[in-house]
C-alpha positions as CSV (number, residue, x, y, z in Angstrom):
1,X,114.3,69.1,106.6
2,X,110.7,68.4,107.3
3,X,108.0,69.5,105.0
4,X,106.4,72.7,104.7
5,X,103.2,71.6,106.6
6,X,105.3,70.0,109.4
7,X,107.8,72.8,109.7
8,X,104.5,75.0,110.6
9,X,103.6,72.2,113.2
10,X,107.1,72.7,114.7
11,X,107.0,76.4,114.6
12,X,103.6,76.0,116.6
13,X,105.0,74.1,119.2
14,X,108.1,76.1,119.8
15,X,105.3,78.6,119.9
16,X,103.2,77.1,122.6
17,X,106.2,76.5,124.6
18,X,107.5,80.0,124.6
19,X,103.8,80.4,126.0
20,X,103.9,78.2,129.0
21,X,107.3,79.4,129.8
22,X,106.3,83.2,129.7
23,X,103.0,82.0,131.9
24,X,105.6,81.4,134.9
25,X,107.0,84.4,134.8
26,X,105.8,87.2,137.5
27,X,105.8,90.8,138.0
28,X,108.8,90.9,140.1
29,X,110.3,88.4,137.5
30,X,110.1,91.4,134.4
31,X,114.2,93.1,135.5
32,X,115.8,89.7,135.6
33,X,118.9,89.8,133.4
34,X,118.3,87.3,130.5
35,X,120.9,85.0,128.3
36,X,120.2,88.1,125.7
37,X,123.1,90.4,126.3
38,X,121.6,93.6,127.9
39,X,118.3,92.3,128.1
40,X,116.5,92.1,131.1
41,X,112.7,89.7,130.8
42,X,110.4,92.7,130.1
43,X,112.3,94.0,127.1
44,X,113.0,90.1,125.8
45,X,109.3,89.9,126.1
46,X,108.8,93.0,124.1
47,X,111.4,91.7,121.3
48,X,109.4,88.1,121.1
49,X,105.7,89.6,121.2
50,X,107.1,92.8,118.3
51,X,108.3,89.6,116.9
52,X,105.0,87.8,116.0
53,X,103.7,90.6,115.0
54,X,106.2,91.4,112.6
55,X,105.8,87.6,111.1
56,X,102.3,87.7,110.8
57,X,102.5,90.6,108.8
58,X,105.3,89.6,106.8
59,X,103.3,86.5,106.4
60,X,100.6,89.0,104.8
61,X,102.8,90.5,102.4
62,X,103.5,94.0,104.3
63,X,106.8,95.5,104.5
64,X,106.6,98.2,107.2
65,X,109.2,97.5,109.4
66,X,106.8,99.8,111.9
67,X,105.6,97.2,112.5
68,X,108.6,95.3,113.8
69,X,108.9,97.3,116.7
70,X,108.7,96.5,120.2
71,X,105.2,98.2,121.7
72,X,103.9,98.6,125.2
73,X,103.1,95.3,126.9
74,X,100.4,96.8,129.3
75,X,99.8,96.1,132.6
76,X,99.2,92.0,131.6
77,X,102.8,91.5,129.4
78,X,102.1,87.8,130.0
79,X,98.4,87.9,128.7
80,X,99.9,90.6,126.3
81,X,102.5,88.5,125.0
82,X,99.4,85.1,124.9
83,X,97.2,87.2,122.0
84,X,100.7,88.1,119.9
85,X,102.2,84.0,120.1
86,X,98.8,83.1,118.8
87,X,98.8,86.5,116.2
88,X,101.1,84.7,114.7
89,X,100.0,81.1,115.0
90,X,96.4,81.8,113.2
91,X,98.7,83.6,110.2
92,X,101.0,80.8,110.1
93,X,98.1,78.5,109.9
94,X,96.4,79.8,107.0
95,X,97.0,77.4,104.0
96,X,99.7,78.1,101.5
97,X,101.5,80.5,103.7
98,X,105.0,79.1,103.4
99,X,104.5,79.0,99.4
100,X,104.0,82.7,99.9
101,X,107.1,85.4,99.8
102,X,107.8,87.1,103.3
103,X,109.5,90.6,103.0
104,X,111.2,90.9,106.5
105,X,112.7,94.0,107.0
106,X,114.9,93.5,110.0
107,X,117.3,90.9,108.0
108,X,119.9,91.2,105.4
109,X,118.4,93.8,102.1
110,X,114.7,92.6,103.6
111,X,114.2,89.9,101.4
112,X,111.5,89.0,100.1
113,X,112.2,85.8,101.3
114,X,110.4,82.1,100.7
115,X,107.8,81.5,103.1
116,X,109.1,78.5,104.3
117,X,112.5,79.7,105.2
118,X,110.9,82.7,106.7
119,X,108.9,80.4,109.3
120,X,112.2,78.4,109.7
121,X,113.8,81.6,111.1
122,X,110.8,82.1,113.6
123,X,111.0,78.5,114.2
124,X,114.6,78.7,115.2
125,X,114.0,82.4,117.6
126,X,111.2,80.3,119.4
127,X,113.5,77.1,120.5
128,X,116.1,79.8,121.8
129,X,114.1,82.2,122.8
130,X,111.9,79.5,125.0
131,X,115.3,78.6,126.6
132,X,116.1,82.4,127.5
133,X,113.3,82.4,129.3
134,X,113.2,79.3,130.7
135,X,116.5,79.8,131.8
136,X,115.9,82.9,133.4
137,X,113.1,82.2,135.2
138,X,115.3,79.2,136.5
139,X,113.5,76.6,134.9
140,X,114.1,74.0,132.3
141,X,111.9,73.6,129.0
142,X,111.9,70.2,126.8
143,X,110.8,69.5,123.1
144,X,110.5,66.2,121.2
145,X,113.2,64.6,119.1
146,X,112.0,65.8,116.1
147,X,112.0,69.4,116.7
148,X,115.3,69.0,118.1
149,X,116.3,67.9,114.7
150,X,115.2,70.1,112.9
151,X,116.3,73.3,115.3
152,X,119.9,71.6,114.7
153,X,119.9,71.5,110.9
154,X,118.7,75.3,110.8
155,X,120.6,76.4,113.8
156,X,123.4,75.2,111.8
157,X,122.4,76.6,108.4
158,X,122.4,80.0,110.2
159,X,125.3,82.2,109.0
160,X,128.5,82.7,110.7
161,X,131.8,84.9,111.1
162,X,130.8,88.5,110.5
163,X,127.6,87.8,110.3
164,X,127.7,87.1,114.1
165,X,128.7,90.6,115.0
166,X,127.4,94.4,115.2
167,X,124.5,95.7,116.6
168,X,121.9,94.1,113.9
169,X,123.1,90.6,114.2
170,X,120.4,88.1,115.5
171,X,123.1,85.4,117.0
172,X,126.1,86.0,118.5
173,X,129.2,83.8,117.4
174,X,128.8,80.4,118.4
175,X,130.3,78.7,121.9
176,X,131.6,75.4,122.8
177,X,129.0,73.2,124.3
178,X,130.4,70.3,126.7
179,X,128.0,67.6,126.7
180,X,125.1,68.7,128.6
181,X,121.6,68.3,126.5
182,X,120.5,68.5,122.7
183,X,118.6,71.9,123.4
184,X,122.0,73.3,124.6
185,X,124.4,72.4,121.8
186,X,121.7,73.9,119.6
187,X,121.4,77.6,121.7
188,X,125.9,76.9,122.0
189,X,125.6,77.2,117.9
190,X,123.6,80.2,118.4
191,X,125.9,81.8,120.9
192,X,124.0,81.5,123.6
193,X,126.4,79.6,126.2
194,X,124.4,76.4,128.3
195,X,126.2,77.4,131.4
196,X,124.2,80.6,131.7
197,X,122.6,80.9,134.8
198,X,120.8,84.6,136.4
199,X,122.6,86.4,139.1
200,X,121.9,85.2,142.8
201,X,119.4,87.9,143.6
C-alpha cells in the first residue's frame, strides 16, 4: 500500500477523473441507465456529489449522516457536481487528515474509522465510479499503473459473501473478468461486469 500522503494523491486523481468524465456528459445524457443497478446518470451523479460531501465532513469529525444525502443538483449538475469533487479535495488536502478518525455513517456500526482507510474507501468509489460514467456515456477512462495497483489491493481487501448483498451493500458480489483491461478486473471484483454497455437508444 502506498503511504498516507500518496494515497491522498491517488484519491485526487481518481477525483479529477470522475471530473472530466462527468464534464462530457449532457442534458439529454442525465436518464441513461448506468452500470449501478437502477441508476440512471442524474441520480449516480447525486450519489457521487452526496458523496464528497459526506467525506469532507467525515473528514471534519461530524457524524450527521444528513449530510450523506443526495441533494438537488440544480440546473448545472455538472458544475454542481465540479464544486462538491473539489469539496472534498481541499478537506482531503489539509495536513494530517488521514491520521484523523472519520465517523461514516453509511458503513457497518459507522465507525469511527482511521483516516487513511476512510480515504481508501473514497479512493476505491472514484476508480469505479469514473468507469460508470465513463461507460455510460460510451467512453473509456484510463489511470496510471500505480493507481491501478493500488485500486486492486483495496478492491480486493473489500469484503465479500454477505456483505455483497441487501439494499445497504456498496458492491455487489464480484464477476468473472475475461481478459480485457486492469481497470476492468478491478470494477469485475467490485461486481460491476466489463461487458456492460448502455441500451441502444
Amino acid at each position: 500500500m502506498p503511504t498516507n500522503k500518496d494515497l491522498v494523491a491517488l484519491d485526487a486523481e481518481a477525483v479529477r477523473a470522475s471530473v472530466d468524465v462527468v464534464a462530457r456528459a449532457t442534458a439529454g445524457d442525465l436518464a441513461r441507465p448506468t452500470p449501478c443497478a437502477g441508476w440512471t446518470l442524474r441520480e449516480l451523479l447525486g450519489h457521487m456529489t452526496a458523496q464528497h460531501h459526506g467525506f469532507a465532513a467525515a473528514s471534519r469529525g461530524e457524524k450527521d449522516i444528513a449530510l450523506w444525502r443526495p441533494r438537488p443538483l440544480g440546473d448545472d449538475p455538472v458544475r454542481t457536481y465540479r464544486e462538491a469533487a473539489q469539496h472534498v479535495l481541499e478537506a482531503f488536502a489539509v495536513d494530517g487528515v488521514t491520521e484523523r478518525a472519520f465517523p461514516l455513517p453509511e458503513i457497518r456500526d459507522g465507525g469511527p474509522f482511521p483516516g487513511a482507510q476512510a480515504v481508501s474507501f473514497h479512493f476505491i468509489d472514484y476508480v469505479v465510479h469514473s468507469w460508470d460514467v465513463a461507460r455510460t456515456l460510451g467512453h473509456a477512462v484510463t489511470f496510471g499503473p500505480e493507481l491501478l495497483d493500488v485500486a486492486l489491493a483495496v478492491a480486493r481487501a473489500v469484503p465479500g459473501g454477505e456483505a455483497r448483498r441487501g439494499p445497504r451493500a456498496a458492491f455487489a458480489p464480484a464477476v468473472t473478468a475475461d481478459g480485457g483491461s486492469r481497470l476492468d478486473g478491478i470494477v469485475a471484483i467490485l461486481g460491476r461486469s466489463p461487458a456492460w454497455r448502455p441500451a441502444p437508444a
